[in-house]
MOPAC internal coordinates of N, CA, C and O (Angstrom, degrees):
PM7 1SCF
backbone

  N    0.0000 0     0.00 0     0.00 0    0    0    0
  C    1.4497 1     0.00 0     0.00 0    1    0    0
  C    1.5144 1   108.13 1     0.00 0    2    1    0
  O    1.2310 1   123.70 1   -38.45 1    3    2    1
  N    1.7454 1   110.52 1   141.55 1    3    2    1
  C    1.2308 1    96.34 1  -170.00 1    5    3    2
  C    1.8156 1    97.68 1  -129.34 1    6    5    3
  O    1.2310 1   114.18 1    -5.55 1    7    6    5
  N    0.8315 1   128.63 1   174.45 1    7    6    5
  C    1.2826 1   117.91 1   174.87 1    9    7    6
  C    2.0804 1    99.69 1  -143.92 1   10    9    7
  O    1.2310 1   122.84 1   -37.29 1   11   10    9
  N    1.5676 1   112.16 1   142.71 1   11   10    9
  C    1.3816 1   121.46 1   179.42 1   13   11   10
  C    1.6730 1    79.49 1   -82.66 1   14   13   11
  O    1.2310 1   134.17 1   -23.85 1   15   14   13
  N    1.7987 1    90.21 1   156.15 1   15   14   13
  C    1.3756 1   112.11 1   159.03 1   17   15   14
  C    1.6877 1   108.19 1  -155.78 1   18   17   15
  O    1.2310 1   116.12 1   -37.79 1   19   18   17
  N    1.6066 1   124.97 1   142.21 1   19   18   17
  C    1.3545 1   114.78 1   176.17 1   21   19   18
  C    1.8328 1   127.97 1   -30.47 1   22   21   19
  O    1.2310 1   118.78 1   -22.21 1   23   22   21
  N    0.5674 1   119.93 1   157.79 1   23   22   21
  C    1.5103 1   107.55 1   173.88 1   25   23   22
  C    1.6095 1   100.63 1   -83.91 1   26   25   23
  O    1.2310 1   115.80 1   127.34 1   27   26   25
  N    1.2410 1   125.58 1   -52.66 1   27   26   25
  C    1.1451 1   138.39 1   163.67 1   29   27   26
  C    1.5609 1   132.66 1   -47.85 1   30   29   27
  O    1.2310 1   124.79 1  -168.69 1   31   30   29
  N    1.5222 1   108.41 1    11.31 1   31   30   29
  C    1.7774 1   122.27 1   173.61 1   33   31   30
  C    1.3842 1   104.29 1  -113.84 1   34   33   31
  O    1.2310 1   133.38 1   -22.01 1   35   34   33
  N    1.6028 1    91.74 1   157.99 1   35   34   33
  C    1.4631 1    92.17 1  -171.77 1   37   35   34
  C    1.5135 1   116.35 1   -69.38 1   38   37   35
  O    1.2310 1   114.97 1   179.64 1   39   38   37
  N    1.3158 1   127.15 1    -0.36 1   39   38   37
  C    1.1801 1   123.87 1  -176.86 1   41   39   38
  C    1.7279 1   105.74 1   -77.25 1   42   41   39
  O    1.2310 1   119.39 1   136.82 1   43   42   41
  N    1.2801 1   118.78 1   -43.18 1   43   42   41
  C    1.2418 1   146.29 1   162.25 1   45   43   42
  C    1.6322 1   108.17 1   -12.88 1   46   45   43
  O    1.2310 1   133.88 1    93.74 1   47   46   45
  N    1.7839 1    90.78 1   -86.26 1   47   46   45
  C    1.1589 1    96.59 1  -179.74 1   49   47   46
  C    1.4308 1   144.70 1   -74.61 1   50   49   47
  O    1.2310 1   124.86 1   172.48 1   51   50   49
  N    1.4429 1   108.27 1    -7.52 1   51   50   49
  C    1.2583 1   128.78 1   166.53 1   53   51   50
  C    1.5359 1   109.19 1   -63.49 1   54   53   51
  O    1.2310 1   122.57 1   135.90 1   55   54   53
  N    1.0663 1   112.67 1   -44.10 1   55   54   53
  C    1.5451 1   129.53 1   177.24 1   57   55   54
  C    1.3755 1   103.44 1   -65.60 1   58   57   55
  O    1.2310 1   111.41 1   139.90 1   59   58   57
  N    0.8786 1   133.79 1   -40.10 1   59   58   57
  C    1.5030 1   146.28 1  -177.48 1   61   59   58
  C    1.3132 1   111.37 1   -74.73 1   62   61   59
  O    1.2310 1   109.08 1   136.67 1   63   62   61
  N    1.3761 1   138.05 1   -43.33 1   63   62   61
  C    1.4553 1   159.17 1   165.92 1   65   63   62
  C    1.6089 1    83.73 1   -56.88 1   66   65   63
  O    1.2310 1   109.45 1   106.53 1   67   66   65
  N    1.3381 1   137.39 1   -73.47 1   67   66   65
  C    1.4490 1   122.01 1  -151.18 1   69   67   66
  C    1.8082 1    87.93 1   -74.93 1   70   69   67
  O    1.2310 1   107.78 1   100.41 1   71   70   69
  N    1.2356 1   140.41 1   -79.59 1   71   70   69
  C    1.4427 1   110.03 1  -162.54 1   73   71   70
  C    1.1310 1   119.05 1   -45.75 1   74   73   71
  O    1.2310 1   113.69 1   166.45 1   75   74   73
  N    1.8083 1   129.55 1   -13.55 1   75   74   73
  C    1.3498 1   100.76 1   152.06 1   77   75   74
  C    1.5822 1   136.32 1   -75.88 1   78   77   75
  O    1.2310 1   120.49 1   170.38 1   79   78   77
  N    1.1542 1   116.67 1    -9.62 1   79   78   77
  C    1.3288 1   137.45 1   179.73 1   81   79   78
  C    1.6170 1    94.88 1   -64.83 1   82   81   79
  O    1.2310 1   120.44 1   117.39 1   83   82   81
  N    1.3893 1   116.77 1   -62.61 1   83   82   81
  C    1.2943 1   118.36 1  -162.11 1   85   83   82
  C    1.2724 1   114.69 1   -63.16 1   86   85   83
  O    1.2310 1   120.84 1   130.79 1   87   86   85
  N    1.8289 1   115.99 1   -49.21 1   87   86   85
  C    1.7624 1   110.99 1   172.81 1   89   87   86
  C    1.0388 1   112.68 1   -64.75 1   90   89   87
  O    1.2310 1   107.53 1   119.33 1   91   90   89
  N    0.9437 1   140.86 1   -60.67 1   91   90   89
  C    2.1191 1   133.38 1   170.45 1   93   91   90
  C    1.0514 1   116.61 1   -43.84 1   94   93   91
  O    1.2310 1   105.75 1   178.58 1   95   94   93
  N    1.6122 1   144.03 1    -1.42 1   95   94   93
  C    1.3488 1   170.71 1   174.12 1   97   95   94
  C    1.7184 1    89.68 1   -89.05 1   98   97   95
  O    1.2310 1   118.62 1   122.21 1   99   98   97
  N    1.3587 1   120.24 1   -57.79 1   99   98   97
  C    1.2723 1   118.64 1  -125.31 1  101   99   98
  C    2.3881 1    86.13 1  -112.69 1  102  101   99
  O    1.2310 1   136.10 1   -58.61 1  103  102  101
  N    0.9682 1    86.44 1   121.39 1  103  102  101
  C    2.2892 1    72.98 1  -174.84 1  105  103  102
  C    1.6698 1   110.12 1   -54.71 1  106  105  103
  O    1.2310 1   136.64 1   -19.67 1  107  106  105
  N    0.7514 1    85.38 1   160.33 1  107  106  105
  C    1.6907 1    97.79 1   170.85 1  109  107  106
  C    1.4303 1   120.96 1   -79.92 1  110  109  107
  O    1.2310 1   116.21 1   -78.46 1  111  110  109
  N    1.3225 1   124.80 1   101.54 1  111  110  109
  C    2.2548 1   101.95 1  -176.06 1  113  111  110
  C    1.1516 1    80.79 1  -138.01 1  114  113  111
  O    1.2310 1   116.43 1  -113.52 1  115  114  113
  N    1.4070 1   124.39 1    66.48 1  115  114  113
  C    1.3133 1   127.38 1   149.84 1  117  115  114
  C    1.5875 1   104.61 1   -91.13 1  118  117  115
  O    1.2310 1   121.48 1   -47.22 1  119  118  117
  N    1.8088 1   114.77 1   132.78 1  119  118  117
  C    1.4234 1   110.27 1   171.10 1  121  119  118
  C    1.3947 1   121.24 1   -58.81 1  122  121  119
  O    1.2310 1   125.73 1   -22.75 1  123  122  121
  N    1.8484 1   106.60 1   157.25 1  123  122  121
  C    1.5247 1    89.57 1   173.04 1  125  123  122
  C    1.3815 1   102.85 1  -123.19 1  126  125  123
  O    1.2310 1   121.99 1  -145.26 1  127  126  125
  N    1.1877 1   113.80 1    34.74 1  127  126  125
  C    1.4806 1   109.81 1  -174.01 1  129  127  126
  C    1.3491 1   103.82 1   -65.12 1  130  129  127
  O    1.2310 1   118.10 1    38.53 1  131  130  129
  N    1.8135 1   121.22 1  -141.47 1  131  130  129
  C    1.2262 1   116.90 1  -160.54 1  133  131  130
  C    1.3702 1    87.50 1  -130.68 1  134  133  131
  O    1.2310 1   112.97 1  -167.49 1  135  134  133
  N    1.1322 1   130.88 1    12.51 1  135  134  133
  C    1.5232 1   124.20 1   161.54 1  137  135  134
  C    1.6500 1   118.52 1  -109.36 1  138  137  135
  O    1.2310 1   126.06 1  -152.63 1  139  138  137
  N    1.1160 1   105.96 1    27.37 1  139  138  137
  C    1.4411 1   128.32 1   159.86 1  141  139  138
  C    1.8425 1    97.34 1  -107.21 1  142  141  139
  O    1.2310 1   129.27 1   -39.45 1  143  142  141
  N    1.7019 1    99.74 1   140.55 1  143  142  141
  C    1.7205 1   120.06 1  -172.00 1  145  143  142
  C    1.4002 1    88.41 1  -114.13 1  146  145  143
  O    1.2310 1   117.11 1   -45.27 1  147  146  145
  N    1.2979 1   123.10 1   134.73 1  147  146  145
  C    1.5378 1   136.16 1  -160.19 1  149  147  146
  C    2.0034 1    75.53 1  -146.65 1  150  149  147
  O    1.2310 1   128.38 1   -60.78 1  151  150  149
  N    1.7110 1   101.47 1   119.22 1  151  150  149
  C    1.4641 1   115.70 1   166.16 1  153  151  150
  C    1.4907 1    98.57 1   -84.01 1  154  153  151
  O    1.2310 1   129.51 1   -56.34 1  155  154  153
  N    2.0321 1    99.27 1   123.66 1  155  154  153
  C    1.6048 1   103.91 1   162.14 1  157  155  154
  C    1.5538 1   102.28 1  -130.40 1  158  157  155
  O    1.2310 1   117.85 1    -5.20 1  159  158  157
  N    1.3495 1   121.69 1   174.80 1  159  158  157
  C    0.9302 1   126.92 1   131.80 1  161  159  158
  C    1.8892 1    95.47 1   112.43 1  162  161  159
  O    1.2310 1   120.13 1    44.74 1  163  162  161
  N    1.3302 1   117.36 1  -135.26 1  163  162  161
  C    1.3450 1   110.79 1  -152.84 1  165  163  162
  C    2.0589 1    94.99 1   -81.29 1  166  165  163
  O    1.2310 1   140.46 1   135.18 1  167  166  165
  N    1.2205 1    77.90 1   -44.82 1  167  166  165
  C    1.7081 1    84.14 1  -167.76 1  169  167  166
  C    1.6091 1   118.93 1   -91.99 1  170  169  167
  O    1.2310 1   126.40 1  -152.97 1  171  170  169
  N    1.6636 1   105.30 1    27.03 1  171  170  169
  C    1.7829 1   116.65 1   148.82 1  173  171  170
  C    1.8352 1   107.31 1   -90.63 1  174  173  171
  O    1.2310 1   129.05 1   144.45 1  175  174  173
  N    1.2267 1   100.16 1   -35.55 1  175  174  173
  C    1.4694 1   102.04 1   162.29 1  177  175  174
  C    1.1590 1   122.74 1   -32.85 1  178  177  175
  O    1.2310 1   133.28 1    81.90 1  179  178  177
  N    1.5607 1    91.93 1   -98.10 1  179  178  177
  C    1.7530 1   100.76 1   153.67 1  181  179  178
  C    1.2515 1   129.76 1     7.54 1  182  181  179
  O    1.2310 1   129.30 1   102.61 1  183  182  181
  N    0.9664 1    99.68 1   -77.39 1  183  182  181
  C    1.4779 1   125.75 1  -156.99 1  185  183  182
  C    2.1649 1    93.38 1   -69.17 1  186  185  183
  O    1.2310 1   134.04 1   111.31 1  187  186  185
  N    1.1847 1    90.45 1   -68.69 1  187  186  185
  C    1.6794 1   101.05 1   170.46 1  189  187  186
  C    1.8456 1   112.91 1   -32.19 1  190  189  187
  O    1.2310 1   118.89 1   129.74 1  191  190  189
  N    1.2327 1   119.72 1   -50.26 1  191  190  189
  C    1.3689 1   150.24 1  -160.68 1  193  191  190
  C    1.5218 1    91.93 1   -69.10 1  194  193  191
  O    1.2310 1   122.88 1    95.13 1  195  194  193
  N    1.4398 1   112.10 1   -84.87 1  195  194  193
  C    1.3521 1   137.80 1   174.80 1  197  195  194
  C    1.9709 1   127.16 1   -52.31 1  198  197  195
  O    1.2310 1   129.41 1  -178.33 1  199  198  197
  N    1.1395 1    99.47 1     1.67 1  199  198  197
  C    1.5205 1   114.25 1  -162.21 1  201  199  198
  C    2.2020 1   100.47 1   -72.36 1  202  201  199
  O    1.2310 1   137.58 1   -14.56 1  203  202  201
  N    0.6782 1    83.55 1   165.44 1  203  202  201
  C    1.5284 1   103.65 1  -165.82 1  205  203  202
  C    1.9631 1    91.05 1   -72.49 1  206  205  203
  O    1.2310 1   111.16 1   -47.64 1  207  206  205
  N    1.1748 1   134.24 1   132.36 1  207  206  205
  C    1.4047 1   137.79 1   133.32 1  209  207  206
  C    1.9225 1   121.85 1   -14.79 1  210  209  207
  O    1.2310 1   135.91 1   -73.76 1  211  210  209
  N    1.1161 1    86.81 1   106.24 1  211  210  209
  C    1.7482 1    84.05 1  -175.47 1  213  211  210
  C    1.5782 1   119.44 1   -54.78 1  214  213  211
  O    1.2310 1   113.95 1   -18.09 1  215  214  213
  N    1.4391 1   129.05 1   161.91 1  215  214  213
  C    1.3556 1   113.73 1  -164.64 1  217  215  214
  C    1.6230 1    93.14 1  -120.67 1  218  217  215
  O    1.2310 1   118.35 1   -21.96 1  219  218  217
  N    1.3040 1   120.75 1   158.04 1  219  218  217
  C    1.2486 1   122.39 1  -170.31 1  221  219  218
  C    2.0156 1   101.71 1  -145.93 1  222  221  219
  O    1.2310 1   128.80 1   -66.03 1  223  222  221
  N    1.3286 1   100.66 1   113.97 1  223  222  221
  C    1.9308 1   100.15 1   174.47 1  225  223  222
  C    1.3591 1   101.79 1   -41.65 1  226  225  223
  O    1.2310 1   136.09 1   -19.75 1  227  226  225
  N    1.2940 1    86.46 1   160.25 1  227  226  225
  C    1.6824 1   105.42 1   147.61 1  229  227  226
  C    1.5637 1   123.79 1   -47.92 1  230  229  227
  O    1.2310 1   131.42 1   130.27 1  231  230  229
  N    1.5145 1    95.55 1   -49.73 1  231  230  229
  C    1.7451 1   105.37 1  -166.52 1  233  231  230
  C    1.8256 1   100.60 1   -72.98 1  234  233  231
  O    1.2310 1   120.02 1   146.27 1  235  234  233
  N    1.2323 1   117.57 1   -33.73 1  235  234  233
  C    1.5888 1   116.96 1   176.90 1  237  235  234
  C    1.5874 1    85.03 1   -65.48 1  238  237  235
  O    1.2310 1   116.56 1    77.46 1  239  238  237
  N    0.9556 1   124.15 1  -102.54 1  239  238  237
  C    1.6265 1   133.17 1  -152.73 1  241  239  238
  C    1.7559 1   104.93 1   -39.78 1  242  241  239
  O    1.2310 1   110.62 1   165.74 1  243  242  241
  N    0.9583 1   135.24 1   -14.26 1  243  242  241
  C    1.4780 1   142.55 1   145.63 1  245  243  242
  C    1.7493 1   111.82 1   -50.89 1  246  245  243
  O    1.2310 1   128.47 1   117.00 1  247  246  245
  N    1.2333 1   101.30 1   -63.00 1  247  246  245
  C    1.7405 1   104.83 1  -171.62 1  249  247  246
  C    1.4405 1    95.34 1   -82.87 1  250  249  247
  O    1.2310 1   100.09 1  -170.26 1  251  250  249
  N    0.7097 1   153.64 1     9.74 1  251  250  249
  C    1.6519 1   154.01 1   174.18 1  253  251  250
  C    1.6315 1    99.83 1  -100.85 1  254  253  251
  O    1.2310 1   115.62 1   113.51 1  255  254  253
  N    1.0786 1   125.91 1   -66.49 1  255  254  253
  C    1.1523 1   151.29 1   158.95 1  257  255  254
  C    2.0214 1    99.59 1   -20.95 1  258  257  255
  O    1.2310 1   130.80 1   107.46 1  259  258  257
  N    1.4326 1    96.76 1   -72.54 1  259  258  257
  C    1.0645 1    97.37 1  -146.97 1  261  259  258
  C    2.1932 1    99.29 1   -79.93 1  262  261  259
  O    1.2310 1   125.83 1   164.05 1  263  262  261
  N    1.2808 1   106.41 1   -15.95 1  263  262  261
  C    1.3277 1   118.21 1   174.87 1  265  263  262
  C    1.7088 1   112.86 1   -76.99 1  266  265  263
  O    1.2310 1   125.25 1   141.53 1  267  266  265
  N    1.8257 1   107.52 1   -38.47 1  267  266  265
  C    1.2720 1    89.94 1   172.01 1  269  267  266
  C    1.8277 1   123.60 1   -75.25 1  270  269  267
  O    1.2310 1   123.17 1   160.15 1  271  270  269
  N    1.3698 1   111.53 1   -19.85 1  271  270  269
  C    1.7417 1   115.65 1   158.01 1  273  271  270
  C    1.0534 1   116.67 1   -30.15 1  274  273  271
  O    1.2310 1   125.59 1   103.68 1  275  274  273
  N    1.7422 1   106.86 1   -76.32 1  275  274  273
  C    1.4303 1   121.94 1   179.06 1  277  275  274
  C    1.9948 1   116.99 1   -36.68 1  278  277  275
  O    1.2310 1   127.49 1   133.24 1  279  278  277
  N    1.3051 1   103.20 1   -46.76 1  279  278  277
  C    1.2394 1   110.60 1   169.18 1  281  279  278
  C    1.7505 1   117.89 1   -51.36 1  282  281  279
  O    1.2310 1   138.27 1   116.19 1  283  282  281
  N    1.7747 1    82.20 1   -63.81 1  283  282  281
  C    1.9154 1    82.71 1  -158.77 1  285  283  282
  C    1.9259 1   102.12 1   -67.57 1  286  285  283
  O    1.2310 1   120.67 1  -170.60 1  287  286  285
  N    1.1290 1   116.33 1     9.40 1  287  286  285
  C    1.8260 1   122.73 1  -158.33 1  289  287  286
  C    1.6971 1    77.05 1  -115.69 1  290  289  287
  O    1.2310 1   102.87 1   171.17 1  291  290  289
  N    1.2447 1   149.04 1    -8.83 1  291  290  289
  C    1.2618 1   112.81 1  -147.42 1  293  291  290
  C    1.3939 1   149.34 1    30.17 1  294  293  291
  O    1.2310 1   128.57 1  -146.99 1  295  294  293
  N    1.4315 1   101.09 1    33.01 1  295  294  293
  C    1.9092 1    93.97 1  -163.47 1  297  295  294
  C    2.0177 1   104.80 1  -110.90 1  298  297  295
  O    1.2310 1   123.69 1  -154.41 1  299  298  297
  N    1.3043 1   110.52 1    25.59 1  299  298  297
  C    1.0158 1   108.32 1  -161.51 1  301  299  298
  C    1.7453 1    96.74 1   -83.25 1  302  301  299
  O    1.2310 1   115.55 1   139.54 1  303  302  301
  N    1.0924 1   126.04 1   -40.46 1  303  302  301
  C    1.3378 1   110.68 1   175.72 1  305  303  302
  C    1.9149 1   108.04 1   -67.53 1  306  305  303
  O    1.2310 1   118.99 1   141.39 1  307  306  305
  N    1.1574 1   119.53 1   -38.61 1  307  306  305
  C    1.0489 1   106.38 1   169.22 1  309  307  306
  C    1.3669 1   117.91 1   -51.49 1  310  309  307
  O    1.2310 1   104.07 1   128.75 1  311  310  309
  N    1.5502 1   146.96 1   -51.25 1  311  310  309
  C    1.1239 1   149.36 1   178.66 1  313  311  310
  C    1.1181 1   105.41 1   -42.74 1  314  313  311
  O    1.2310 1   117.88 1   118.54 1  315  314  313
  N    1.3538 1   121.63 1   -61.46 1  315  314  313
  C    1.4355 1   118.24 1  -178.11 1  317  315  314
  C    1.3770 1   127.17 1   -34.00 1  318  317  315
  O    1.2310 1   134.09 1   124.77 1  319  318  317
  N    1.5776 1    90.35 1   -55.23 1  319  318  317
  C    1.7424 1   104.76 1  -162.14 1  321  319  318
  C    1.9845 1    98.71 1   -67.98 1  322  321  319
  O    1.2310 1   122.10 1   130.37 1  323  322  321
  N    1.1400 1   113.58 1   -49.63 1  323  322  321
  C    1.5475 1   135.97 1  -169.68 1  325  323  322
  C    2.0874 1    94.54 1   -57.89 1  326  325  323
  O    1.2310 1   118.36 1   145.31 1  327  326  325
  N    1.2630 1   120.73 1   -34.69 1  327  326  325
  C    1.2406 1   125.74 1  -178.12 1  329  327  326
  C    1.6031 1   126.88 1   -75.74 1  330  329  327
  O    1.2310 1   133.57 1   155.44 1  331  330  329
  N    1.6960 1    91.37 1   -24.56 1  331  330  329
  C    1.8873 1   116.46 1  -172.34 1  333  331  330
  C    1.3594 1    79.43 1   -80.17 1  334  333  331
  O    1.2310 1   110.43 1   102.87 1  335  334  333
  N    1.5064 1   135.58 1   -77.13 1  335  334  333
  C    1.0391 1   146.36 1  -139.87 1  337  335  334
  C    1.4129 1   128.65 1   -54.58 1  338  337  335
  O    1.2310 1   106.67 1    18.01 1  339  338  337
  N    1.3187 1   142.41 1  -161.99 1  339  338  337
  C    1.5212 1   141.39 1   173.97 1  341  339  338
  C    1.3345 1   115.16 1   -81.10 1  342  341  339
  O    1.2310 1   120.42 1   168.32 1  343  342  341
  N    1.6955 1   116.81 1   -11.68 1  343  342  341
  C    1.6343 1   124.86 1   166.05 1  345  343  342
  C    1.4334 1   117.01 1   -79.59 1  346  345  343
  O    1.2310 1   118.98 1  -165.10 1  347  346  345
  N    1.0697 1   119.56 1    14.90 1  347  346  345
  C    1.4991 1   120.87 1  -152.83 1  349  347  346
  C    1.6015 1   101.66 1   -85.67 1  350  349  347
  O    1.2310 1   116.88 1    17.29 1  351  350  349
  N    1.1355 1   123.53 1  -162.71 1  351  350  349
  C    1.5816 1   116.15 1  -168.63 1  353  351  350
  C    1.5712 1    97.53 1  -115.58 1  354  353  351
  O    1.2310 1   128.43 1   156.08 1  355  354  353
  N    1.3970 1   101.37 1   -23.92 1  355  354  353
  C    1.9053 1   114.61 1  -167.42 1  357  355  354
  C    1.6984 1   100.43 1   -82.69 1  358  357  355
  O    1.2310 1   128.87 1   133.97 1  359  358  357
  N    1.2000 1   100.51 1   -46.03 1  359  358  357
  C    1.5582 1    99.82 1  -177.06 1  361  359  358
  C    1.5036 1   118.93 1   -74.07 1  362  361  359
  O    1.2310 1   126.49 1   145.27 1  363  362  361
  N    1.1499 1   105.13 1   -34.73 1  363  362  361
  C    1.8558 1   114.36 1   176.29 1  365  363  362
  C    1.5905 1   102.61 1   -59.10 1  366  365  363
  O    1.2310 1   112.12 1   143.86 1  367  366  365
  N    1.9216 1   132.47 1   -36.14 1  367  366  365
  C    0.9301 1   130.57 1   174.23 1  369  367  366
  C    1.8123 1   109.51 1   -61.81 1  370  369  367
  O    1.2310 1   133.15 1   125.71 1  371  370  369
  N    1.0409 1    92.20 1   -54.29 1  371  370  369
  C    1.7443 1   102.12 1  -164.73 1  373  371  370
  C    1.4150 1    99.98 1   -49.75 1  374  373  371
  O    1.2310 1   123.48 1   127.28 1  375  374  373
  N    1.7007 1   110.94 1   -52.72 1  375  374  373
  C    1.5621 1   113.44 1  -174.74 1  377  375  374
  C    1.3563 1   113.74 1   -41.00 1  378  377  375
  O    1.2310 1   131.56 1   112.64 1  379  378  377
  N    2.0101 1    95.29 1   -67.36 1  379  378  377
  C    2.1594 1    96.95 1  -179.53 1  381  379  378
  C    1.3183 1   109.72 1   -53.82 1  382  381  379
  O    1.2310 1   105.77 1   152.36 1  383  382  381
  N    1.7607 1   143.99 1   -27.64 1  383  382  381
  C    1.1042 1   124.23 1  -179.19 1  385  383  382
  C    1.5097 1   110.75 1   -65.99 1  386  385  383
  O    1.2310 1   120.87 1   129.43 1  387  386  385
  N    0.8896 1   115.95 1   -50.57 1  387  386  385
  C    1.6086 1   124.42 1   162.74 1  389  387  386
  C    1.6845 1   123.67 1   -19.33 1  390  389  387
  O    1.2310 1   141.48 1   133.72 1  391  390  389
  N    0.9822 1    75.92 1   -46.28 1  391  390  389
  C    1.6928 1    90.20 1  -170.18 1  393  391  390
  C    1.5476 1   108.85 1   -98.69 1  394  393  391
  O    1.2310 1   118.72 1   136.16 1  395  394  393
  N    1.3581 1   120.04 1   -43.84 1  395  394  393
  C    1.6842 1   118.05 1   158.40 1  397  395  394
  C    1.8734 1   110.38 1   -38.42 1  398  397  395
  O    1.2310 1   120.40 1   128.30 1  399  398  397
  N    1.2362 1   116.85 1   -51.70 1  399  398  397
  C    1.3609 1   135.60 1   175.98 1  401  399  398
  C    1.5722 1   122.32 1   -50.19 1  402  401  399
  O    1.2310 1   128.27 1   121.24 1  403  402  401
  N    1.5604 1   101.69 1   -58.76 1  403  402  401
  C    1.3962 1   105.49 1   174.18 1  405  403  402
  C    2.1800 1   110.34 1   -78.21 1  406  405  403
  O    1.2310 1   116.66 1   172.29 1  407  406  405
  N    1.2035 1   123.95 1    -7.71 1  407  406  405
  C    1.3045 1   151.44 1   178.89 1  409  407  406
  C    1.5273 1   107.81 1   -58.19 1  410  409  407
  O    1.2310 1   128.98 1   113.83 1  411  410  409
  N    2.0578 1   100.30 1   -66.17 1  411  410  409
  C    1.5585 1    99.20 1   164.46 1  413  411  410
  C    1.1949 1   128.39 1   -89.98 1  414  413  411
  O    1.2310 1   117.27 1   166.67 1  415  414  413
  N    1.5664 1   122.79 1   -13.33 1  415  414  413
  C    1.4007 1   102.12 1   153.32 1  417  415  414
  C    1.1284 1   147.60 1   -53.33 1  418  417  415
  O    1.2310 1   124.77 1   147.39 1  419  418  417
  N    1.2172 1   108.45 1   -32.61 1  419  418  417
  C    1.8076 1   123.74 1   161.81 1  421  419  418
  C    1.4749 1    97.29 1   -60.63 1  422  421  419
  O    1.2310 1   109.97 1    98.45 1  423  422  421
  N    1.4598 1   136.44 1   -81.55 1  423  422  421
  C    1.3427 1   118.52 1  -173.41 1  425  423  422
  C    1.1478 1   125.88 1   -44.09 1  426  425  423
  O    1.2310 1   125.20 1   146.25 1  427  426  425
  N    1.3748 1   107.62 1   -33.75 1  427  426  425
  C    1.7511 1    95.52 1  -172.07 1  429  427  426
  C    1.7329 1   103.11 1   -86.50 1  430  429  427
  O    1.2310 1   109.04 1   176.29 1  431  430  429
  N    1.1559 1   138.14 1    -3.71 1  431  430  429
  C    1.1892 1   157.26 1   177.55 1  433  431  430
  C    2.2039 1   102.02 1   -65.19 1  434  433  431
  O    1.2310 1   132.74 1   108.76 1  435  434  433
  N    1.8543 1    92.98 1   -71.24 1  435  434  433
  C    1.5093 1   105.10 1   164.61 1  437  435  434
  C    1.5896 1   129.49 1   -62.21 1  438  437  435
  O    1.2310 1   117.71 1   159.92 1  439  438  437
  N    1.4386 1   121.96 1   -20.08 1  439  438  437
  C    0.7585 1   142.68 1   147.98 1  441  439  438
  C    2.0066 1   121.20 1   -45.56 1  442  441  439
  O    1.2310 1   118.45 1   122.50 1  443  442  441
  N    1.3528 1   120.55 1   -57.50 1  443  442  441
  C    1.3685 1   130.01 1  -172.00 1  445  443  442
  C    1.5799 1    92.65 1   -95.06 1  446  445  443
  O    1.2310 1   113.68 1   154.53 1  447  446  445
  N    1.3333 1   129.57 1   -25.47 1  447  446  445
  C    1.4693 1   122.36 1   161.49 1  449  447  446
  C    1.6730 1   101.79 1   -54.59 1  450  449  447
  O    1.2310 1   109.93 1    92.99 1  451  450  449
  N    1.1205 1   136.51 1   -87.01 1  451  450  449
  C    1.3610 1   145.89 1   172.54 1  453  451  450
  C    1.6157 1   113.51 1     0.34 1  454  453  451
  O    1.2310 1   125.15 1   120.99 1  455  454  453
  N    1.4294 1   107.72 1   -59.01 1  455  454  453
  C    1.2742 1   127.25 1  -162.59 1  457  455  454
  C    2.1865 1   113.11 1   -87.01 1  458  457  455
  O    1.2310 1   128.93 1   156.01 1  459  458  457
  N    0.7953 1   100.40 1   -23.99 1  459  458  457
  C    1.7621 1   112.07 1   171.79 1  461  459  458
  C    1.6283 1   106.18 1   -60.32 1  462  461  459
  O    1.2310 1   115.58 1   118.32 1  463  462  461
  N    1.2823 1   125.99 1   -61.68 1  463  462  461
  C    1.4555 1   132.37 1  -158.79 1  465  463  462
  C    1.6017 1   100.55 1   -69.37 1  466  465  463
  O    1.2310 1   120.10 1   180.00 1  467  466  465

């Protein structure tokens, strides 16, 4: 899924800032011989000028979305700290698995008690 956005909104250019992040990240080994076509002149303009609206996922415009919240809410150091901690979403799993675990060992424990005599 793709969604249009102005080129000229901030969603735009934020998006635009990370593919530049990524090619200057990423080396250049494009040839430069002379059988490489390099657009100059009136109609790279053009073309630049006239170019299609950049497209942005769902899942980008979600984390954009959901990072500028965090911003305009201030709660990003809070998230952090609240995420390390014993409220966290990872640890609340680990805990109930824990306890599902130690749950059937006791039954299956009373269970093989039952069954001996």
């Amino acid at each position: 899924v793709t969604k249009e956005v102005d080129s000229t909104s901030k969603e735009a250019k934020s998006f635009l800032k990370q593919q530049e992040k990524w090619q200057s990240a990423a080396p250049a080994s494009l040839p430069t011989g002379s059988g490489v076509k390099r657009p100059s002149g009136m109609s790279s303009l053009l073309g630049k000028i006239g170019s299609k609206k950049q497209k942005m996922s769902t899942l980008e415009k979600s984390k954009l979305d959901w990072e500028n919240f965090k911003e305009e809410e201030g709660i990003v150091e809070e998230l952090a700290i609240h995420n390390r901690g014993k409220d966290g979403y990872i640890e609340r799993k680990a805990f109930l698995e824990r306890v599902d675990h130690r749950q059937f060992e006791i039954e299956r424990d009373i269970r093989l008690s039952r069954m001996k005599p």
